[in-house]
Backbone atoms as SQL, in Angstrom:
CREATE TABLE atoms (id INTEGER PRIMARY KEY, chain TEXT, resi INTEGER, resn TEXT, atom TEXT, x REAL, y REAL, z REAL);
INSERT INTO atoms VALUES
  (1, 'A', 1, 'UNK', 'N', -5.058, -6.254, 15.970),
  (2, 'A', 1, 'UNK', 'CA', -5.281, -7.608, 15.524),
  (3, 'A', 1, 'UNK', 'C', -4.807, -7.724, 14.088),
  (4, 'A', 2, 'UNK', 'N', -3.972, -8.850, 13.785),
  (5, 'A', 2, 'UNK', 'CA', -3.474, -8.995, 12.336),
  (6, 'A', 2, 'UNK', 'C', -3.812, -10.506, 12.137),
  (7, 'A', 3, 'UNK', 'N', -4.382, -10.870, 10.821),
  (8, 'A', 3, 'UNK', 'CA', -5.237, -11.974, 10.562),
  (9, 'A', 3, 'UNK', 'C', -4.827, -11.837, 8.855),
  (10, 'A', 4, 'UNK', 'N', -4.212, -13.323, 8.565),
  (11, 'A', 4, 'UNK', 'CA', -3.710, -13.394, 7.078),
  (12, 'A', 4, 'UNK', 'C', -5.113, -13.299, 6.238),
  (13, 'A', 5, 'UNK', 'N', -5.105, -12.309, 5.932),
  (14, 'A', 5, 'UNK', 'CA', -6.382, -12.512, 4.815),
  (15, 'A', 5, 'UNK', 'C', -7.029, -13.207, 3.796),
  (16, 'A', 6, 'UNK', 'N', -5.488, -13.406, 2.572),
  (17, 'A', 6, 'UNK', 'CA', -6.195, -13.918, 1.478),
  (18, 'A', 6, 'UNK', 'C', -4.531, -14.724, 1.126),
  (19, 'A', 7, 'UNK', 'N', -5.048, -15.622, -0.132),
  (20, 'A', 7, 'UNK', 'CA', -3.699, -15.940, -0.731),
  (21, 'A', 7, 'UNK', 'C', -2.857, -17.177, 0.436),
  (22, 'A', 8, 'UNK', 'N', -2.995, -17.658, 0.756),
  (23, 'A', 8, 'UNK', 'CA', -2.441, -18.469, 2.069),
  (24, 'A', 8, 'UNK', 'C', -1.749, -19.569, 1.152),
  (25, 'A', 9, 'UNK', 'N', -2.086, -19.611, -0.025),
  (26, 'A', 9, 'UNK', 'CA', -1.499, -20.747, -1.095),
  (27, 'A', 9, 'UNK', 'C', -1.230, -20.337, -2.443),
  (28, 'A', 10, 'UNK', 'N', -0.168, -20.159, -2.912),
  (29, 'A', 10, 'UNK', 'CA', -0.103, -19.740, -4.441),
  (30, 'A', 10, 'UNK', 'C', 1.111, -20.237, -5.148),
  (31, 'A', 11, 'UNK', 'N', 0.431, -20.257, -6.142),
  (32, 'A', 11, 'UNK', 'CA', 2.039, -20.871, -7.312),
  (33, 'A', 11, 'UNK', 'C', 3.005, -20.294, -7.307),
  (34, 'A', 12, 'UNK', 'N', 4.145, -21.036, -7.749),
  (35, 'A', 12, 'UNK', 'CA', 5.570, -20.468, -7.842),
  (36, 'A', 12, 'UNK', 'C', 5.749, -19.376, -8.814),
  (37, 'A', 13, 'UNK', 'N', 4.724, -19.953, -9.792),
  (38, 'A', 13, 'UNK', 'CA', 4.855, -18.657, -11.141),
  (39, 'A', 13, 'UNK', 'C', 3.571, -17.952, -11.354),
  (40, 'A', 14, 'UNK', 'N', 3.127, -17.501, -10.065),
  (41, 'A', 14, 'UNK', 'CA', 1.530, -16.722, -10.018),
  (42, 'A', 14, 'UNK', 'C', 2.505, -15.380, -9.493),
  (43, 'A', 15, 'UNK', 'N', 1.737, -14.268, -9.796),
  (44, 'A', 15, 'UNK', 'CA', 2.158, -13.239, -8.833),
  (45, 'A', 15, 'UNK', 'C', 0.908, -12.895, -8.322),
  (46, 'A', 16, 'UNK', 'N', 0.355, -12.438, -6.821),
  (47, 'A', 16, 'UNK', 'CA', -0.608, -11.987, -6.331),
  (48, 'A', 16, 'UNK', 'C', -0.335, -11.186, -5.390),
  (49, 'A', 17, 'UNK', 'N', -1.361, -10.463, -4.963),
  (50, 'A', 17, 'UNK', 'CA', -1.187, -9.808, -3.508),
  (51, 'A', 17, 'UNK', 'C', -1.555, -10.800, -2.332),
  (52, 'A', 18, 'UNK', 'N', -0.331, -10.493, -1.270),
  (53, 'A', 18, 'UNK', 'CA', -0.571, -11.455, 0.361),
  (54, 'A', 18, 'UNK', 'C', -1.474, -10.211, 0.925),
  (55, 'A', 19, 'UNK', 'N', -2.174, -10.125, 1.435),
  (56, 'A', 19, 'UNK', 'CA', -3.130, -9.485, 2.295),
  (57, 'A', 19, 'UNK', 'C', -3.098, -9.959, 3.655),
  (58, 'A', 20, 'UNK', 'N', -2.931, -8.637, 4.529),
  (59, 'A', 20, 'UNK', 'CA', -3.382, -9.147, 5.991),
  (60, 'A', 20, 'UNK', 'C', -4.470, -7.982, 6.743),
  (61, 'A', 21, 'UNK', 'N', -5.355, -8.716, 6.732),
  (62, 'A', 21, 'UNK', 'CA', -6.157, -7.580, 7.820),
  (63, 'A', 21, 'UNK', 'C', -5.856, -6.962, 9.055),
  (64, 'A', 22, 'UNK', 'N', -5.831, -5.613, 8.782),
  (65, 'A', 22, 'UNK', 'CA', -5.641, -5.039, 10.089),
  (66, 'A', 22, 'UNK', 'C', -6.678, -4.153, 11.124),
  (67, 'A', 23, 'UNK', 'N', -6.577, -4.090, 12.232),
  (68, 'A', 23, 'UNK', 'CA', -7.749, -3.358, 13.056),
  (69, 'A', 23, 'UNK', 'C', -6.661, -3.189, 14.066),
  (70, 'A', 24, 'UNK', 'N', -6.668, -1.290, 14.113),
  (71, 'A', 24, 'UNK', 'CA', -5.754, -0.431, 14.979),
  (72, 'A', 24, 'UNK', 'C', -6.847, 0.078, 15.926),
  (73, 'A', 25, 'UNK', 'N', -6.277, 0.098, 17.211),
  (74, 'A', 25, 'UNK', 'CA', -7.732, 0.995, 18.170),
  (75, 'A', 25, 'UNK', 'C', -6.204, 2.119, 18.923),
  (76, 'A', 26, 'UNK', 'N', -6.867, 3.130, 18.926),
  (77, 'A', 26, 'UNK', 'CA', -5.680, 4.085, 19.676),
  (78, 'A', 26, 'UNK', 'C', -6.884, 4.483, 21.070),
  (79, 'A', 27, 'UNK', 'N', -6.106, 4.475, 22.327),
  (80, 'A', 27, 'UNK', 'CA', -6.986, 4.724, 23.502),
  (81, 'A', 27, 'UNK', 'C', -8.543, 4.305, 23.353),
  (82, 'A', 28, 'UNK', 'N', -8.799, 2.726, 22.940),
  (83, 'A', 28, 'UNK', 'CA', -10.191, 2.138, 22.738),
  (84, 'A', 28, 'UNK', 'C', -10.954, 2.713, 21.702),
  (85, 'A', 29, 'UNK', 'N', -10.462, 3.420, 20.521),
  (86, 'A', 29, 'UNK', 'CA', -11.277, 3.479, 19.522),
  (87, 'A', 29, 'UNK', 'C', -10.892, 3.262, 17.713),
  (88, 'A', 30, 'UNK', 'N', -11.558, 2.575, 17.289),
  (89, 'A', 30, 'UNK', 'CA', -10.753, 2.826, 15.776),
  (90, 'A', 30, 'UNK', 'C', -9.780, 3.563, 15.244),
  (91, 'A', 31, 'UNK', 'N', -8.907, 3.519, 14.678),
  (92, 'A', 31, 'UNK', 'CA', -8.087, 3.992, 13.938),
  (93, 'A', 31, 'UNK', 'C', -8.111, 3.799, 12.766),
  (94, 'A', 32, 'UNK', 'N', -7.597, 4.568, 11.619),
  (95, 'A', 32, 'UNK', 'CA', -7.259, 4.011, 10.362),
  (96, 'A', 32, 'UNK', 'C', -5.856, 3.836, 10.054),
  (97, 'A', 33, 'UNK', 'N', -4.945, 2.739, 10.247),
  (98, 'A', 33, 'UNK', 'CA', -3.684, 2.750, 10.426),
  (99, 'A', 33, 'UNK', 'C', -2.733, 3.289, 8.882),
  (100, 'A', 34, 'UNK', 'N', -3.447, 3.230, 7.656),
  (101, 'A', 34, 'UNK', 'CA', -3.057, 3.388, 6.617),
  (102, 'A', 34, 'UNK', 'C', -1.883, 4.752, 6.324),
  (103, 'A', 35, 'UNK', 'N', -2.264, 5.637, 7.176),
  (104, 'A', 35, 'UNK', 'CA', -0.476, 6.452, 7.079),
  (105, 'A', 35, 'UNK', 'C', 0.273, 5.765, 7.907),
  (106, 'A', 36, 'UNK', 'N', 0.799, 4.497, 8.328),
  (107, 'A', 36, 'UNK', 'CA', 1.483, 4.043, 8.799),
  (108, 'A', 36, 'UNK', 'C', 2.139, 3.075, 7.575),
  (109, 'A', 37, 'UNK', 'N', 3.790, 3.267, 7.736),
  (110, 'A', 37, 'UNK', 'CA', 4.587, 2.400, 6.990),
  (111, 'A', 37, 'UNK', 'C', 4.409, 1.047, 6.687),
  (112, 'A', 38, 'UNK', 'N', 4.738, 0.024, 5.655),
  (113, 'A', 38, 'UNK', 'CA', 3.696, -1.209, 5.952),
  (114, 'A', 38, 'UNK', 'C', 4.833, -2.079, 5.354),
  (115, 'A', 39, 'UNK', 'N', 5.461, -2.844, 5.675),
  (116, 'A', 39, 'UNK', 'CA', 6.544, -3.728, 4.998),
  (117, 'A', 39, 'UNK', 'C', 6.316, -5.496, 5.509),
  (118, 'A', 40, 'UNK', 'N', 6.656, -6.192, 4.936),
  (119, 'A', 40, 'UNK', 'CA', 6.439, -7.863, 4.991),
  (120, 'A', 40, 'UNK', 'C', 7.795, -8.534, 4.675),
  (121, 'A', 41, 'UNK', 'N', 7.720, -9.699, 5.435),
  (122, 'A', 41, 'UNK', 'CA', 9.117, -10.865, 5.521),
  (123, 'A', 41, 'UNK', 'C', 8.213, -12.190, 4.772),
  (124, 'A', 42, 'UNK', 'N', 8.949, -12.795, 4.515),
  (125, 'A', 42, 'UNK', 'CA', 8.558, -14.588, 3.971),
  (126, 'A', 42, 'UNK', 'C', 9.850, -14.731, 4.622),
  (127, 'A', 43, 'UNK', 'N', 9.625, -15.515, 5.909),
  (128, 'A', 43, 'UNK', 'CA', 10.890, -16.831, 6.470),
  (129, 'A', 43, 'UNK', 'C', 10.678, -18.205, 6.339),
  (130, 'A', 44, 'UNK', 'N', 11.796, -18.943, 6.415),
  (131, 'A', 44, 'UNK', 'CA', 11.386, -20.368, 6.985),
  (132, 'A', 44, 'UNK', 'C', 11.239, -19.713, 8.411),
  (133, 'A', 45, 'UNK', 'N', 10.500, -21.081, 9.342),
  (134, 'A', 45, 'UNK', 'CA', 9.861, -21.473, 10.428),
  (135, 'A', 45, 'UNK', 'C', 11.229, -21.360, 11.600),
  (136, 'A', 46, 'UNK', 'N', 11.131, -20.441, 12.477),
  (137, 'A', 46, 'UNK', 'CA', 11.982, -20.477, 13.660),
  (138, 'A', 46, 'UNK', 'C', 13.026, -19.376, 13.541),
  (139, 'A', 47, 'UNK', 'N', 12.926, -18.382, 12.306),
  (140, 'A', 47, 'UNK', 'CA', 13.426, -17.665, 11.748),
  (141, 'A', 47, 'UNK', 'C', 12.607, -16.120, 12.340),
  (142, 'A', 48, 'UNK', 'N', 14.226, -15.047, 12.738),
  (143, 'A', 48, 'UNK', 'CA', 13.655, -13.767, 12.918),
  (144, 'A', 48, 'UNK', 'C', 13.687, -12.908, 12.164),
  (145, 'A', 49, 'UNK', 'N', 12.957, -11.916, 11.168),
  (146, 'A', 49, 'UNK', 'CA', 13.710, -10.944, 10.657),
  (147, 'A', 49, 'UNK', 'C', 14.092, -9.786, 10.561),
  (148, 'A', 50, 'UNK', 'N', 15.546, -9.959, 9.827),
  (149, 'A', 50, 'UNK', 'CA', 16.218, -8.896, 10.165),
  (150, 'A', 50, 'UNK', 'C', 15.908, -7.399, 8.694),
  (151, 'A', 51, 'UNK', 'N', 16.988, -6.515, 8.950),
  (152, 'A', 51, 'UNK', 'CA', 16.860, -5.518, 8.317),
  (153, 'A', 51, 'UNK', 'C', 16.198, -5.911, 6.715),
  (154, 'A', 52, 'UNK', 'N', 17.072, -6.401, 6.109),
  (155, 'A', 52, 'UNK', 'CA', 17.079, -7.187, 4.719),
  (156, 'A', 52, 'UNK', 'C', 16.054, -7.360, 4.180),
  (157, 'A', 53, 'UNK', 'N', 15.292, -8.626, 5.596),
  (158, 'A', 53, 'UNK', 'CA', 14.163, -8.963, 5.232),
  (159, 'A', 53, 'UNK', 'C', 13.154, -8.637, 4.946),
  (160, 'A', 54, 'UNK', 'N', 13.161, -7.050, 5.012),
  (161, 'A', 54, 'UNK', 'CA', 11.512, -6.350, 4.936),
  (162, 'A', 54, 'UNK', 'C', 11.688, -6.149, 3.058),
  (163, 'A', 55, 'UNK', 'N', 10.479, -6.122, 2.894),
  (164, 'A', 55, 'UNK', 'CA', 9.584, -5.611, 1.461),
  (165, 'A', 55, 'UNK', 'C', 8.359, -5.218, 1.617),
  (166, 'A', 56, 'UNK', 'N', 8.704, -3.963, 0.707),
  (167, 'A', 56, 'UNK', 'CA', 7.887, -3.006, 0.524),
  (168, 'A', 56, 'UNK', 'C', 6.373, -3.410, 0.731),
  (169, 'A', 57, 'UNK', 'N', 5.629, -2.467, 0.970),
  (170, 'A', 57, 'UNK', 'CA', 4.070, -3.140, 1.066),
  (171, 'A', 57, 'UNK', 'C', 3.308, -1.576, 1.015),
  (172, 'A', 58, 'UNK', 'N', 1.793, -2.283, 1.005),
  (173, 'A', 58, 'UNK', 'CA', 1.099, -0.548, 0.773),
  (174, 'A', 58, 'UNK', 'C', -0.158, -1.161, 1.262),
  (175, 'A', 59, 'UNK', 'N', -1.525, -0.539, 1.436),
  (176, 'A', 59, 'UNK', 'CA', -2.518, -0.274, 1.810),
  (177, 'A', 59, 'UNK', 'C', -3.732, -0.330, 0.970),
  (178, 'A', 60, 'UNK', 'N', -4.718, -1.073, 1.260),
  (179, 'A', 60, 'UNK', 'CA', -5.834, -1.319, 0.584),
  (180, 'A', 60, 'UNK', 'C', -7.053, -1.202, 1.861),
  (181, 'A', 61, 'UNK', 'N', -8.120, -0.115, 0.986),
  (182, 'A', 61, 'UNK', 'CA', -9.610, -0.798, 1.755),
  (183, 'A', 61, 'UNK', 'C', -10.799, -0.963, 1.180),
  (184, 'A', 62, 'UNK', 'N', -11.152, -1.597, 1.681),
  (185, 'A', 62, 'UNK', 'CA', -12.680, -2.146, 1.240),
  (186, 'A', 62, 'UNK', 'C', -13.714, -2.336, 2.409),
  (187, 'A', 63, 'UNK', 'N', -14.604, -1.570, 2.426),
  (188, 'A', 63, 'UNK', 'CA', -16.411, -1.933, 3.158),
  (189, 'A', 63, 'UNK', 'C', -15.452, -1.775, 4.389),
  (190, 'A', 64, 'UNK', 'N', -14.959, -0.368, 4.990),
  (191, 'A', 64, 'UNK', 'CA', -14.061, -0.028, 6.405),
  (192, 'A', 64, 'UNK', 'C', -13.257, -1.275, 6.532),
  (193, 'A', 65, 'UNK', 'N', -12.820, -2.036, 6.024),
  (194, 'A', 65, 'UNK', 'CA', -11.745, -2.719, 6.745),
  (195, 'A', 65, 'UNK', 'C', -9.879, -2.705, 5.848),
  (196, 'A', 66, 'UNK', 'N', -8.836, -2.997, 6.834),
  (197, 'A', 66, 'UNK', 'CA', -7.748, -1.998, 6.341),
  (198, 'A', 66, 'UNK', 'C', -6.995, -3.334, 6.118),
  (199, 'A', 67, 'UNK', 'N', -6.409, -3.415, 4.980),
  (200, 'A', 67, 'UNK', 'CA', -5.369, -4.777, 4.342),
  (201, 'A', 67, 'UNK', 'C', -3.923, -4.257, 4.133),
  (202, 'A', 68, 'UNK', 'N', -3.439, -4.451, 4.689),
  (203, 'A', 68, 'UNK', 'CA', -1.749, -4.155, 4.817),
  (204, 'A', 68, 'UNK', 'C', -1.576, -5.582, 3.366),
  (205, 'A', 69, 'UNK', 'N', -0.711, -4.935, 2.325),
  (206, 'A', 69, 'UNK', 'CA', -0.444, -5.877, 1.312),
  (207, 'A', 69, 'UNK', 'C', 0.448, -5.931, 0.548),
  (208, 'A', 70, 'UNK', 'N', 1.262, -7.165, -0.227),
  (209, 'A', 70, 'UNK', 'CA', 2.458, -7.167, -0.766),
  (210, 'A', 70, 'UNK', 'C', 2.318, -8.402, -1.587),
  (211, 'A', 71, 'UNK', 'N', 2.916, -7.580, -3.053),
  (212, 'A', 71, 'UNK', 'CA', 2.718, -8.480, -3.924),
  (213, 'A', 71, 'UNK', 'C', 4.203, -9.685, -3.801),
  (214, 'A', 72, 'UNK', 'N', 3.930, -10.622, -4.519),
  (215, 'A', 72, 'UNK', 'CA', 4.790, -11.608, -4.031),
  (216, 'A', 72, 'UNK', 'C', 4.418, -12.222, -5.374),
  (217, 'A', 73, 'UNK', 'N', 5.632, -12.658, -6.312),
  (218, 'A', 73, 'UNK', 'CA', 5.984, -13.439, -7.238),
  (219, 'A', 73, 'UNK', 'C', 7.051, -12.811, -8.166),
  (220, 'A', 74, 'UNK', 'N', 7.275, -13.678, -9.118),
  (221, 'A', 74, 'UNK', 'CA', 7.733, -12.928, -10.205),
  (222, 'A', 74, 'UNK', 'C', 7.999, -11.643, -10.920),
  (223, 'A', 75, 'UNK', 'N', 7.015, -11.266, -10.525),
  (224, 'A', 75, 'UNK', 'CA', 6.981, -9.695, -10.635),
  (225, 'A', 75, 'UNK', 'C', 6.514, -8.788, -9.757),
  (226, 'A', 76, 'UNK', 'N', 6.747, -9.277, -8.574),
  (227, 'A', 76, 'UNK', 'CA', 6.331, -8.587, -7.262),
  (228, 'A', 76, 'UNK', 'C', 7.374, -8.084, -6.585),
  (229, 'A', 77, 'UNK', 'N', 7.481, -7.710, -5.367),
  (230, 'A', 77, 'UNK', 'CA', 8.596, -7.039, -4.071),
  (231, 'A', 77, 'UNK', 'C', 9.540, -8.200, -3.790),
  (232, 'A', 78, 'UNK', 'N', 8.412, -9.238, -3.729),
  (233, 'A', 78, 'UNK', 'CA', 9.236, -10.690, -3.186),
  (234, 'A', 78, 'UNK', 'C', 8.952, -11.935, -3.812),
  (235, 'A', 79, 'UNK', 'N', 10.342, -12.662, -4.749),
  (236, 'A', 79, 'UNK', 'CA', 10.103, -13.648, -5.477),
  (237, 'A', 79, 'UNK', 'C', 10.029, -14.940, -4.697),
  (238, 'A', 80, 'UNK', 'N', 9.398, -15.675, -4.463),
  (239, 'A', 80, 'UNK', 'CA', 9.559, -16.887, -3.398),
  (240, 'A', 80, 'UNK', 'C', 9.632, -18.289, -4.043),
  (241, 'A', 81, 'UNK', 'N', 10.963, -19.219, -3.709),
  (242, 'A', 81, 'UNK', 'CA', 11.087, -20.606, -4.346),
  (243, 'A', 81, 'UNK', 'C', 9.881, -21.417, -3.702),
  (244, 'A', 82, 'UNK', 'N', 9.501, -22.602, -4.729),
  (245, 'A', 82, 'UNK', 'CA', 8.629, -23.367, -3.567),
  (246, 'A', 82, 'UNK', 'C', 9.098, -23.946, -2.023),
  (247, 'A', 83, 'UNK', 'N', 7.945, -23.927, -1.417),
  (248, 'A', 83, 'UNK', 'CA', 8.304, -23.483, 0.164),
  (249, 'A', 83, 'UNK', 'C', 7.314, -23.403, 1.146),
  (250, 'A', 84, 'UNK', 'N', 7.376, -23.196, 2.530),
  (251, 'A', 84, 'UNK', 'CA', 6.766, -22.972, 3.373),
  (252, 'A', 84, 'UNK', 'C', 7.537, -21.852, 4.240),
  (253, 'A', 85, 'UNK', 'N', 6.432, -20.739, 4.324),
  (254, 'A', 85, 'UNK', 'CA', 7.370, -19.342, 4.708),
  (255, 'A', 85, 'UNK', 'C', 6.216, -18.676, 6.257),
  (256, 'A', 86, 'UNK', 'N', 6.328, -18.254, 6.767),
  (257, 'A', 86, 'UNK', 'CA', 6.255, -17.745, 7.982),
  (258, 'A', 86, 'UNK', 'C', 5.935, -16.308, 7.227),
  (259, 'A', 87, 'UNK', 'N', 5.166, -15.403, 7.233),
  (260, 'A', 87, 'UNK', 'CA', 4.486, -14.426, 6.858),
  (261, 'A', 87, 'UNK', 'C', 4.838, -13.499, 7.862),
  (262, 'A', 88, 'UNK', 'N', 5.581, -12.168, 7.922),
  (263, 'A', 88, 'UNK', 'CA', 5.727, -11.304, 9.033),
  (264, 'A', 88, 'UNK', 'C', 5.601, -9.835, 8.628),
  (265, 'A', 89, 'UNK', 'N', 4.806, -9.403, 9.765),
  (266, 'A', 89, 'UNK', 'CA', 3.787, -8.116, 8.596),
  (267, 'A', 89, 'UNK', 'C', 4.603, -7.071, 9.970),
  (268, 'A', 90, 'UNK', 'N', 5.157, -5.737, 9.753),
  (269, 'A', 90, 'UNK', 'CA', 5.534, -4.529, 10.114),
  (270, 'A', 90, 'UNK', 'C', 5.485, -3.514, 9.565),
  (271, 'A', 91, 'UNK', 'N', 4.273, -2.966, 11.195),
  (272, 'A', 91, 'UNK', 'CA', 4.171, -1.336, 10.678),
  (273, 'A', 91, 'UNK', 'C', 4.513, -0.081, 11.412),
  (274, 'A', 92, 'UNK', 'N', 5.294, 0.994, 10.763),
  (275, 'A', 92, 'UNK', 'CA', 5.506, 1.666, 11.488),
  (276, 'A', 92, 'UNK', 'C', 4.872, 2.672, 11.377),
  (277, 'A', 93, 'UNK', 'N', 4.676, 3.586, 12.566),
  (278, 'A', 93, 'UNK', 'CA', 3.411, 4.588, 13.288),
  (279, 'A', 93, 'UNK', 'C', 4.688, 5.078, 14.534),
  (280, 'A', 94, 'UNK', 'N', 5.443, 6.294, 14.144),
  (281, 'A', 94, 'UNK', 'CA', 6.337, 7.311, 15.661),
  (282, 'A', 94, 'UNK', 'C', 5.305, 6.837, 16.395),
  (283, 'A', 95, 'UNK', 'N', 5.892, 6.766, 17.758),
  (284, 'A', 95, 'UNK', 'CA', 6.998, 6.221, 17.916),
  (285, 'A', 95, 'UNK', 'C', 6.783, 4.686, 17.964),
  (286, 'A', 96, 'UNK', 'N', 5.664, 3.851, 17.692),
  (287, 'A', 96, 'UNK', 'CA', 5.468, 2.469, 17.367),
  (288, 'A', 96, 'UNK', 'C', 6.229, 1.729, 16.423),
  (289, 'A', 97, 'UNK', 'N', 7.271, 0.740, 17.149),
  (290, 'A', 97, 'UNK', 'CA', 6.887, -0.280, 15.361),
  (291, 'A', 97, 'UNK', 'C', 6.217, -1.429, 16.010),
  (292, 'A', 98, 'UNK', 'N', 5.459, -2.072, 15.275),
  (293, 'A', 98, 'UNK', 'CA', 4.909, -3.097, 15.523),
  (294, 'A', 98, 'UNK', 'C', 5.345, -4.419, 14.105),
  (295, 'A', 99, 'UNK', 'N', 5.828, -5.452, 14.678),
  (296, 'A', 99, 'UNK', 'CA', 5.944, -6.297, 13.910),
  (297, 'A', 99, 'UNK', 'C', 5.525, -7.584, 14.448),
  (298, 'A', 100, 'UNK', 'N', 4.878, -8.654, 13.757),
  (299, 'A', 100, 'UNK', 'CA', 4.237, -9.728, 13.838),
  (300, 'A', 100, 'UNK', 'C', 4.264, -10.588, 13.042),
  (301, 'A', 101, 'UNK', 'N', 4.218, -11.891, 13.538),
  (302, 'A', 101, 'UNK', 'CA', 3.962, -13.426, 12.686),
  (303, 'A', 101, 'UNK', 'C', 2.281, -13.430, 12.115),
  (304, 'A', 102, 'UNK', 'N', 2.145, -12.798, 11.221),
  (305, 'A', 102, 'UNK', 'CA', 0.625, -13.452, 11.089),
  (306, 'A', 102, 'UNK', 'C', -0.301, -14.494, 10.482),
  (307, 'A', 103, 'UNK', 'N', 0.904, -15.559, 10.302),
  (308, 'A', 103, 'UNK', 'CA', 0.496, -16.841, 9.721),
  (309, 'A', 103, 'UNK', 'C', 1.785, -17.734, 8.603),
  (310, 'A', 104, 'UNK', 'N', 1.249, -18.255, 7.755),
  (311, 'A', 104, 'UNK', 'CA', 1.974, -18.988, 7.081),
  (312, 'A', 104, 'UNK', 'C', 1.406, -19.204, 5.435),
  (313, 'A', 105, 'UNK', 'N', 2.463, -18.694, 4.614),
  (314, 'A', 105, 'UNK', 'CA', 2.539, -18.978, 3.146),
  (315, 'A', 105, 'UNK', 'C', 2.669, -20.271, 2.477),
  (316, 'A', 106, 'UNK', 'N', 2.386, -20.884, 1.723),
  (317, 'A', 106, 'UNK', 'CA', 2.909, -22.120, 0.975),
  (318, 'A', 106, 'UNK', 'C', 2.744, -21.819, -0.796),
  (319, 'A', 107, 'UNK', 'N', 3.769, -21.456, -1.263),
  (320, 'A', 107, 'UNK', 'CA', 3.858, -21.714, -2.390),
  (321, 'A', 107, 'UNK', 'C', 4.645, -23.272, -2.515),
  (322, 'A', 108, 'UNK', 'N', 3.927, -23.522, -3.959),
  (323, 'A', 108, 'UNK', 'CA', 3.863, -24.363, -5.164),
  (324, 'A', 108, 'UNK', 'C', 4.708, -24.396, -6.092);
């Protein structure tokens, strides 16, 4: 399950972390997915992405729960014009990749 966490709205000249919650179960039981690779897209809407599009991302937890995250601004992985962007979170785990839409950005 991937669920946009935090940040769903931010300024053009803010830098923050995008957060997405994650919950891995391997054969019906918890996992901690965090040695798994963790990279993020900002698209427009109807948009797939490709190689290019990934940026870097890393791993946060708090009170057991696991945040796949990427800073985004000015001084982040990914600078974004004002916009409405399609959020796409991929992680890789041999022989898995898993990549997903998990919501939508709007910078200001």
């Amino acid at each position: 399950m991937y669920t946009l966490a935090a940040a769903p709205k931010i300024s053009v000249l803010s830098t923050q972390y995008i957060r997405v919650s994650v919950s891995a179960t391997d054969q019906g039981l918890s996992v901690d997915p965090t040695s798994s690779s963790v990279s993020f897209a900002f698209l427009a809407s109807g948009e797939i992405p490709e190689d290019d599009d990934w940026k870097s991302g890393d791993w946060e937890t708090a009170n057991n729960e696991y945040l796949a995250r990427c800073l985004v601004g000015p001084d982040g992985s990914a600078t974004l014009v004002a916009g409405t962007y399609k959020v796409w979170l991929k992680i890789v785990l041999a022989p898995e990749t898993i990549i997903e839409s998990v919501g939508d950005l709007y910078i200001y």
